[in-house]
C-alpha positions as CSV (number, residue, x, y, z in Angstrom):
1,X,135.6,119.5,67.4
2,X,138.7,121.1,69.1
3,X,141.3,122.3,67.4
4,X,144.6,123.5,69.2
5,X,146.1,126.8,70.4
6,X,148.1,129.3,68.0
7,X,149.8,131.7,69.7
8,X,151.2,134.7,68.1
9,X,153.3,137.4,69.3
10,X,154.3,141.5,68.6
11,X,156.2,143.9,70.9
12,X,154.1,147.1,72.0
13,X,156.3,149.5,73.9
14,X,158.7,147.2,75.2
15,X,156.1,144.8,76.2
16,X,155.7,141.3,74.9
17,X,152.2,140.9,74.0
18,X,150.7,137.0,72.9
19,X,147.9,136.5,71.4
20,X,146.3,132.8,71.8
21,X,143.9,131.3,69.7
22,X,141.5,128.2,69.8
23,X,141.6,125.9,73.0
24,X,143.8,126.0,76.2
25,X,143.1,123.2,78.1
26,X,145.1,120.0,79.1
27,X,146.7,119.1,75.8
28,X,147.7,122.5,74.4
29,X,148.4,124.8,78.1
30,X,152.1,123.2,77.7
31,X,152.7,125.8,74.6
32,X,151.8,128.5,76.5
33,X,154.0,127.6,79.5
34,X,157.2,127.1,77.4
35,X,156.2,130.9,75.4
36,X,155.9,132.2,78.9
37,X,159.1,130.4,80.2
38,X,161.2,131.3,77.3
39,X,160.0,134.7,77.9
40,X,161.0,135.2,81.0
41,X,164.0,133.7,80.8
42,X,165.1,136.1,77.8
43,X,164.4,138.4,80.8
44,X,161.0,139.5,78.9
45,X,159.1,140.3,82.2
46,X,156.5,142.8,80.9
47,X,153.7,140.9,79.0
48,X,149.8,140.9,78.0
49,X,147.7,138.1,76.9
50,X,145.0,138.6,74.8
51,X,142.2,136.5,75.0
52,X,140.7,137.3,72.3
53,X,141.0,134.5,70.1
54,X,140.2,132.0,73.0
55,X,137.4,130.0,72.4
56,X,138.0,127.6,75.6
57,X,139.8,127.5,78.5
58,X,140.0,124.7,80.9
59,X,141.7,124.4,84.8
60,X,145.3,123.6,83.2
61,X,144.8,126.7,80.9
62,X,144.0,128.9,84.2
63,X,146.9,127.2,86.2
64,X,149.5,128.5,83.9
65,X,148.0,132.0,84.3
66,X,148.9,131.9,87.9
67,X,152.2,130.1,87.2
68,X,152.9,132.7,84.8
69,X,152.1,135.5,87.5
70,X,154.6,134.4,90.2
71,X,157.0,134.1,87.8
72,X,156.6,137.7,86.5
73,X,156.7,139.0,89.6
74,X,159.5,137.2,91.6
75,X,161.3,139.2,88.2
76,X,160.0,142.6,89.1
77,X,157.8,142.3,86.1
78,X,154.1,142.1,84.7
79,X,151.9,139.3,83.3
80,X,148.3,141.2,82.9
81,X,145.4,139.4,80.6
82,X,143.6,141.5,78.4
83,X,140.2,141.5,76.1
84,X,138.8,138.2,77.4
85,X,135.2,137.5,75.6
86,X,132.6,136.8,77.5
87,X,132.7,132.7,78.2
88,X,136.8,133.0,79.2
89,X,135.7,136.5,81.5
90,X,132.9,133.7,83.3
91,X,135.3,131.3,83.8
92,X,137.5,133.1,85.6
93,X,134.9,135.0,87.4
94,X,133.5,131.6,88.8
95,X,137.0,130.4,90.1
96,X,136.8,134.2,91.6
97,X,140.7,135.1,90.6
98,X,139.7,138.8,90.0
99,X,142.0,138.6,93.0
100,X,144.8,137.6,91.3
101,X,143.8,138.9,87.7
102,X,142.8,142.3,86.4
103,X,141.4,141.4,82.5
104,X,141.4,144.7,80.8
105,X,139.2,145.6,78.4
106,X,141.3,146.4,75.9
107,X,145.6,145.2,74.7
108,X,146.2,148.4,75.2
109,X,144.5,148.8,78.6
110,X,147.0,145.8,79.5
111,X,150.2,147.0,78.1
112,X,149.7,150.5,80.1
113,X,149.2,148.2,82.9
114,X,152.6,146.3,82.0
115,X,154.4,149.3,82.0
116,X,153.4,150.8,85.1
């Protein structure tokens, strides 16, 4: 049975990181795009996603990643995803968006990404 998305979030080094829980997919991506949108609207530009706690992620999920990207970078910021287990890592290896996406190994890989 699925369950919803939680997402949490902390401040390392100046840079928001979220942490998402349970399923991102059609019902639940609309959380994460409001977090994101109040974010960067509080002119919080610098942020890492862990993936950690994801235990699905459909199309919709993926689609606010890339939302999420433009809209850190037309504000000179960062939006980098970090410590993806291995069925999110497949999924966004089949849609091939290594292009797009660097998934560090590691939050902390990600927020000296952020910073850069």
């Amino acid at each position: 049975m699925k369950s919803g998305l939680t997402i949490s979030d902390t401040t390392r080094d100046g840079v928001c990181v979220l942490l998402l829980e349970g399923f991102l997919d059609g019902h639940t991506f609309i959380e994460l795009e409001k977090k994101l949108d109040m974010l960067f609207k509080s002119n919080k530009n610098r942020v890492v996603v862990d993936l950690g706690g994801l235990t699905y992620i459909a199309s919709a999920g993926v689609g606010v990643f890339i939302s999420g990207q433009h809209q850190a970078k037309k504000r000179n910021g960062s939006l980098q995803l970090a410590n993806a287990g291995t069925n999110i890592q497949e999924i966004f290896d089949i849609l091939g968006l290594e292009s797009i996406f660097t998934i560090h190994a590691t939050v902390a890989a990600g927020v000296q990404a952020a910073s850069a």
